[in-house]
PDB file of N, CA, C and O in Angstrom:
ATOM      1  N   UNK A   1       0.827  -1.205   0.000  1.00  0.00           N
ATOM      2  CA  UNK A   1       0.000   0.000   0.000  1.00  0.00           C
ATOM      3  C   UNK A   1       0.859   1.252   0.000  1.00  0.00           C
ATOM      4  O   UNK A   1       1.971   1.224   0.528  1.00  0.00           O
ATOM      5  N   UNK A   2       0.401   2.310  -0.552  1.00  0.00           N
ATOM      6  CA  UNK A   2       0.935   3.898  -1.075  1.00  0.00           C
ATOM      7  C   UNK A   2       1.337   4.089   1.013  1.00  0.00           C
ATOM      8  O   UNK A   2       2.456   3.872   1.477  1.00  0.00           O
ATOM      9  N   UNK A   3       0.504   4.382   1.595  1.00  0.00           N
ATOM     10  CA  UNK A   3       0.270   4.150   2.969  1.00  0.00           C
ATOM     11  C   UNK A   3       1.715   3.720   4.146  1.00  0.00           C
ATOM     12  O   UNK A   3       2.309   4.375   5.003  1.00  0.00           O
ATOM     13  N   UNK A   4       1.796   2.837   3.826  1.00  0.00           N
ATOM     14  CA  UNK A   4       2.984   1.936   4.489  1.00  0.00           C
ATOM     15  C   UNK A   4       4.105   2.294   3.680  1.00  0.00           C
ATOM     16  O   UNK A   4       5.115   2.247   4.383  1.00  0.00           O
ATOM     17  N   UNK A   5       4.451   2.740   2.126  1.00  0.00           N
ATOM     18  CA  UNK A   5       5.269   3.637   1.865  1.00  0.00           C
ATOM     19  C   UNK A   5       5.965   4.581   2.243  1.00  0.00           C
ATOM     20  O   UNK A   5       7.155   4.781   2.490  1.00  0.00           O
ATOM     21  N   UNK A   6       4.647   5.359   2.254  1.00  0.00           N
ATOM     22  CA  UNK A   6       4.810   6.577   2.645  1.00  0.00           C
ATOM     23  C   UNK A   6       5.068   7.279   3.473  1.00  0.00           C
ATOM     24  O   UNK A   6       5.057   8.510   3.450  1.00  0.00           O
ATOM     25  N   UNK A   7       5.502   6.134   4.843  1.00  0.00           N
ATOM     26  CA  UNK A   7       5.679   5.995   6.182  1.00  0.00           C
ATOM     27  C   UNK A   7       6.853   6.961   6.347  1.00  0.00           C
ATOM     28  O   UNK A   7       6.962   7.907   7.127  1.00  0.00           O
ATOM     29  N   UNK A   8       7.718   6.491   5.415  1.00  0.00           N
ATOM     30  CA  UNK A   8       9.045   7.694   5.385  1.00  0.00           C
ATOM     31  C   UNK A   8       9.119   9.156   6.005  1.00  0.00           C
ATOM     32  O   UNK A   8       9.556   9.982   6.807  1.00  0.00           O
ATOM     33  N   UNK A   9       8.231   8.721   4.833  1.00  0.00           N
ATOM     34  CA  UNK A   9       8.045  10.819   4.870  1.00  0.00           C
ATOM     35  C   UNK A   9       7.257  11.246   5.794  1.00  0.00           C
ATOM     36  O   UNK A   9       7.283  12.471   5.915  1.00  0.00           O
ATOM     37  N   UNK A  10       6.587  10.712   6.470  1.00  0.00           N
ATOM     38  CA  UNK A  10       6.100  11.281   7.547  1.00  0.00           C
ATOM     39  C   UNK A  10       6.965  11.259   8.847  1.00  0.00           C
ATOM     40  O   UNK A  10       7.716  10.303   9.039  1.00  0.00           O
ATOM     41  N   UNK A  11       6.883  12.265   9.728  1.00  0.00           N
ATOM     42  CA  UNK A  11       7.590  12.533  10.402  1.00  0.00           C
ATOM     43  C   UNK A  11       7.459  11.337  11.248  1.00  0.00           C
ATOM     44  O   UNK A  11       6.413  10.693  11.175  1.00  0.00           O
ATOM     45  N   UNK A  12       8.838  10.791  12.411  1.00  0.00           N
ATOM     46  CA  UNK A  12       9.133   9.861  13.076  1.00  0.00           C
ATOM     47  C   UNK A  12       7.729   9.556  13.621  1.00  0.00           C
ATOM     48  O   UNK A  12       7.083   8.513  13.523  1.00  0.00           O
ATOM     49  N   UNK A  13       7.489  10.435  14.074  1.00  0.00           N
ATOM     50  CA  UNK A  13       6.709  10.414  15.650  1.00  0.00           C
ATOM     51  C   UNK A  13       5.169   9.319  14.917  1.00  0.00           C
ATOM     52  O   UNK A  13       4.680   8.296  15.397  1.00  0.00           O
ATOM     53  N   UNK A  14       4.769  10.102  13.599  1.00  0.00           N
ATOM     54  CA  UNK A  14       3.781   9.985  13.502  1.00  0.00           C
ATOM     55  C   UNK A  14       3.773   8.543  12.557  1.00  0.00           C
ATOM     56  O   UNK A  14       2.836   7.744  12.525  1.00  0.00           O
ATOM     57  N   UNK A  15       4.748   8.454  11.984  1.00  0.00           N
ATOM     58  CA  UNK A  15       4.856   7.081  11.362  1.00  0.00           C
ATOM     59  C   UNK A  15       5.042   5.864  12.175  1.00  0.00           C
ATOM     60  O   UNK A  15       4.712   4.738  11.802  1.00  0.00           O
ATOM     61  N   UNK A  16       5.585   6.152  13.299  1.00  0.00           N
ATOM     62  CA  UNK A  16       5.415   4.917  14.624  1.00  0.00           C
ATOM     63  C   UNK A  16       3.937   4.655  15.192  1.00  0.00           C
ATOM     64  O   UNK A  16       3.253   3.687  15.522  1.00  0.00           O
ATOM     65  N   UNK A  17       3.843   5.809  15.135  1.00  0.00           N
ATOM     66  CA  UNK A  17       2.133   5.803  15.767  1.00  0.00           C
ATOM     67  C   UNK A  17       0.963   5.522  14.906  1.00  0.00           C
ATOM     68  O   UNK A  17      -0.163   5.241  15.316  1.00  0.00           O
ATOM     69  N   UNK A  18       1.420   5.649  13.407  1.00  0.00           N
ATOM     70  CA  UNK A  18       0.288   4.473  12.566  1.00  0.00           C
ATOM     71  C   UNK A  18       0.705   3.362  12.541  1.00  0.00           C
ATOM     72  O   UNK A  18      -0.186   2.518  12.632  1.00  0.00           O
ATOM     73  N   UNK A  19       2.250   2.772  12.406  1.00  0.00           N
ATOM     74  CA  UNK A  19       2.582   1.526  12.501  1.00  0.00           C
ATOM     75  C   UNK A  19       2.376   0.791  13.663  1.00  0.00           C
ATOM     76  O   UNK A  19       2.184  -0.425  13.660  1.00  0.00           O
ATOM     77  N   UNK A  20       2.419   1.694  14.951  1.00  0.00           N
ATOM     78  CA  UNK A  20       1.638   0.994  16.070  1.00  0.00           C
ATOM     79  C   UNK A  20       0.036   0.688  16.289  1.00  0.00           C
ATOM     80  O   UNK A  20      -0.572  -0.334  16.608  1.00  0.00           O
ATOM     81  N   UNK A  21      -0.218   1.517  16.096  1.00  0.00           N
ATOM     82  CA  UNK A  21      -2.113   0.828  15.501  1.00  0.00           C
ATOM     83  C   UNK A  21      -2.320   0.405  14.975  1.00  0.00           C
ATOM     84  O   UNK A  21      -3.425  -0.129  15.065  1.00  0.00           O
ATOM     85  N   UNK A  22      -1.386   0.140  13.689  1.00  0.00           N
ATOM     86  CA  UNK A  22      -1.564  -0.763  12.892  1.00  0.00           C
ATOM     87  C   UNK A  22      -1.559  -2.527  12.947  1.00  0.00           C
ATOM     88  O   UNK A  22      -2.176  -3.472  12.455  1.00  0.00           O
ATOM     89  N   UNK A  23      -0.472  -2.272  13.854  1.00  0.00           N
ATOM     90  CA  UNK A  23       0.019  -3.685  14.685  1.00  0.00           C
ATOM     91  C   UNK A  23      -0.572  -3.957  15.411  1.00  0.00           C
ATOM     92  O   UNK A  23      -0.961  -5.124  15.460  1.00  0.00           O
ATOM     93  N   UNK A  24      -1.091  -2.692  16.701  1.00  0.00           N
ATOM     94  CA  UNK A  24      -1.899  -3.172  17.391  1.00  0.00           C
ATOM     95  C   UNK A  24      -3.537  -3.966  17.047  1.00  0.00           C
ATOM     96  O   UNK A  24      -4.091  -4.980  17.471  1.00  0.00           O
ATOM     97  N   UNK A  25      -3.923  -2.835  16.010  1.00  0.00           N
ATOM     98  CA  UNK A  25      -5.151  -3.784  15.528  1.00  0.00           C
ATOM     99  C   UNK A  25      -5.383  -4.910  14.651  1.00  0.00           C
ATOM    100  O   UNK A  25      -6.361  -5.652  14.558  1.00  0.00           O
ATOM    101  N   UNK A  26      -4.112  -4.880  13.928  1.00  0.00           N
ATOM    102  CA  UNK A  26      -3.643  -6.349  13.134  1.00  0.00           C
ATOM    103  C   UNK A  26      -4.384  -5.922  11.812  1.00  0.00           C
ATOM    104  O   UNK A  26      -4.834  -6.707  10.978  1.00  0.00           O
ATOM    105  N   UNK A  27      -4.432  -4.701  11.764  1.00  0.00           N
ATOM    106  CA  UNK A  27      -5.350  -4.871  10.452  1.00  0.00           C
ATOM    107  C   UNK A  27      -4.986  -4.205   9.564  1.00  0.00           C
ATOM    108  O   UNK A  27      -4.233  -3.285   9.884  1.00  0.00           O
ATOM    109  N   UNK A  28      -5.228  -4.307   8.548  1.00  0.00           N
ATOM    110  CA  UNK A  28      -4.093  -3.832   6.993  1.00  0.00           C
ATOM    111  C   UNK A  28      -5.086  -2.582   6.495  1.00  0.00           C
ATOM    112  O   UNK A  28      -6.303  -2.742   6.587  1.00  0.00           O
ATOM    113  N   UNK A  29      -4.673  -1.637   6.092  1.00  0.00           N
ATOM    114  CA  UNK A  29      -5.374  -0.318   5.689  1.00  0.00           C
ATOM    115  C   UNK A  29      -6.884  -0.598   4.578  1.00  0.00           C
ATOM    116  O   UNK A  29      -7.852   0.157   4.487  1.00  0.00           O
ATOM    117  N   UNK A  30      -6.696  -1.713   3.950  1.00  0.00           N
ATOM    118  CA  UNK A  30      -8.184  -2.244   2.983  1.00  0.00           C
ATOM    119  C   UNK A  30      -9.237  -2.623   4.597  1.00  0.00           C
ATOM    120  O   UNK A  30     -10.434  -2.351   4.692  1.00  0.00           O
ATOM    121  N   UNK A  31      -8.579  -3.141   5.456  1.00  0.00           N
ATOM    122  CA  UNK A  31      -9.765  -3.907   6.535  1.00  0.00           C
ATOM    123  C   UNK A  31      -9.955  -2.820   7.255  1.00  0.00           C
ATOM    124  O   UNK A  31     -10.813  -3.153   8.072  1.00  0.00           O
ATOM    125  N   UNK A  32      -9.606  -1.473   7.485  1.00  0.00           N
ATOM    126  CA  UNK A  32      -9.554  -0.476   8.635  1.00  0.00           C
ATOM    127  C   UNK A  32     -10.586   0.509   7.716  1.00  0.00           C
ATOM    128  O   UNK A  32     -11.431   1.283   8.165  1.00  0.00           O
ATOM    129  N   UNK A  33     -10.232   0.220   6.160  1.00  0.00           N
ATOM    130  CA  UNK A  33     -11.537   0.933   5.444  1.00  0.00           C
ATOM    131  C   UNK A  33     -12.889   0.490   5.343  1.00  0.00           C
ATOM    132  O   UNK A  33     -13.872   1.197   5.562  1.00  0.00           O
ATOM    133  N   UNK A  34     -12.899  -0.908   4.947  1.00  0.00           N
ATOM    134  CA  UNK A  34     -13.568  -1.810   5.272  1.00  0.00           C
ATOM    135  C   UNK A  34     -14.691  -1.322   6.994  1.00  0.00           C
ATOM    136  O   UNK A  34     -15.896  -1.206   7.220  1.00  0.00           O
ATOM    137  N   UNK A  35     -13.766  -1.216   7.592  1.00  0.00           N
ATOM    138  CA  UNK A  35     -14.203  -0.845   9.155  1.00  0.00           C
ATOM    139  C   UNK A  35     -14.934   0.193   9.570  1.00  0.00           C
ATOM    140  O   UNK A  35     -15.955   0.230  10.256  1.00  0.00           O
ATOM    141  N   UNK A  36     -14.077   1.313   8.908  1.00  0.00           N
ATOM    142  CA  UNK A  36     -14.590   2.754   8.846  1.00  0.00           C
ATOM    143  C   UNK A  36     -15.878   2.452   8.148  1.00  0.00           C
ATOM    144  O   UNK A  36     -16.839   2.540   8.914  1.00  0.00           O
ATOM    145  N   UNK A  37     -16.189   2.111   6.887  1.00  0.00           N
ATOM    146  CA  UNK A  37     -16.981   1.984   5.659  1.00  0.00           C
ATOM    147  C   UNK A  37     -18.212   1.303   6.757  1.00  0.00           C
ATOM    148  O   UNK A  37     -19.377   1.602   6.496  1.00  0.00           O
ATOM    149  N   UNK A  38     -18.043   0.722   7.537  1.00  0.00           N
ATOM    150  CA  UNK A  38     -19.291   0.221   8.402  1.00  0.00           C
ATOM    151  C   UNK A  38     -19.524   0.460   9.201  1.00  0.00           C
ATOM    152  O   UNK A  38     -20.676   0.109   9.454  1.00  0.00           O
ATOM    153  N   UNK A  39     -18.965   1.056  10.102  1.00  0.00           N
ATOM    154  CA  UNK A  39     -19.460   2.190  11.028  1.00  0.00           C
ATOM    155  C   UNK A  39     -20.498   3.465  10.207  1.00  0.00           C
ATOM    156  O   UNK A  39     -21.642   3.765  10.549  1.00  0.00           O
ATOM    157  N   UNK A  40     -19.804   3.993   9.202  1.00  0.00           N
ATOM    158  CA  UNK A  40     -20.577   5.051   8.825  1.00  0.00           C
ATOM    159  C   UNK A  40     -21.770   4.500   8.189  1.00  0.00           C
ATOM    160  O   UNK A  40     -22.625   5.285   7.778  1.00  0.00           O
ATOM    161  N   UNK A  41     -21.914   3.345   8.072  1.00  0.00           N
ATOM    162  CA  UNK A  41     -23.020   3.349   7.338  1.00  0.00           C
ATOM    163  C   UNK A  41     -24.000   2.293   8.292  1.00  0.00           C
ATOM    164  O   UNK A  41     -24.997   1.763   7.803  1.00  0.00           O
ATOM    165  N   UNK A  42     -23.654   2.106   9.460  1.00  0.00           N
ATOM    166  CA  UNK A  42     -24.097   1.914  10.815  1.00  0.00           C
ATOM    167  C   UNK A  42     -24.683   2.870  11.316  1.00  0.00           C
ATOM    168  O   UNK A  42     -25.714   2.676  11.960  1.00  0.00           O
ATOM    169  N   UNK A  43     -24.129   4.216  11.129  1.00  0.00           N
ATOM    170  CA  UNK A  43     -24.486   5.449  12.062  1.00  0.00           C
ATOM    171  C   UNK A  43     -25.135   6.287  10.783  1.00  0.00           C
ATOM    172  O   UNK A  43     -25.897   7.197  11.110  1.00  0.00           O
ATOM    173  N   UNK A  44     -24.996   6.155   9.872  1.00  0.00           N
ATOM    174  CA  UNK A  44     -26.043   7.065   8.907  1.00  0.00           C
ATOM    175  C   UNK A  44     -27.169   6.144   8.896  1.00  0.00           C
ATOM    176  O   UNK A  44     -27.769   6.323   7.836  1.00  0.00           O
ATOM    177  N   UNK A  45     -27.742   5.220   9.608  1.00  0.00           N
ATOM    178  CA  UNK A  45     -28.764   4.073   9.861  1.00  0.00           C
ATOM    179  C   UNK A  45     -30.023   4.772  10.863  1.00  0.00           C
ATOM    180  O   UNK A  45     -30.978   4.084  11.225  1.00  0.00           O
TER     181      UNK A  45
END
């Protein structure tokens, strides 16, 4: 993913701290959209 790329360029702080949620939730940026994508359409319900 463009995402996990792009990790670089984002500053230290903040590229640890998506790679740590990332890890922590085990879930790859398609399943976290996936996630988002159902919540909102949970709450626009």
């Amino acid at each position: 993913m463009r995402g996990v790329l792009s990790l670089d360029g984002l500053p230290k702080g903040q590229g640890h701290t998506y790679r740590a949620i990332g890890e922590r939730m085990g879930v790859t940026g398609e399943t976290a959209g996936q996630i988002a994508a159902g919540k909102h359409r949970a709450s626009s319900e």
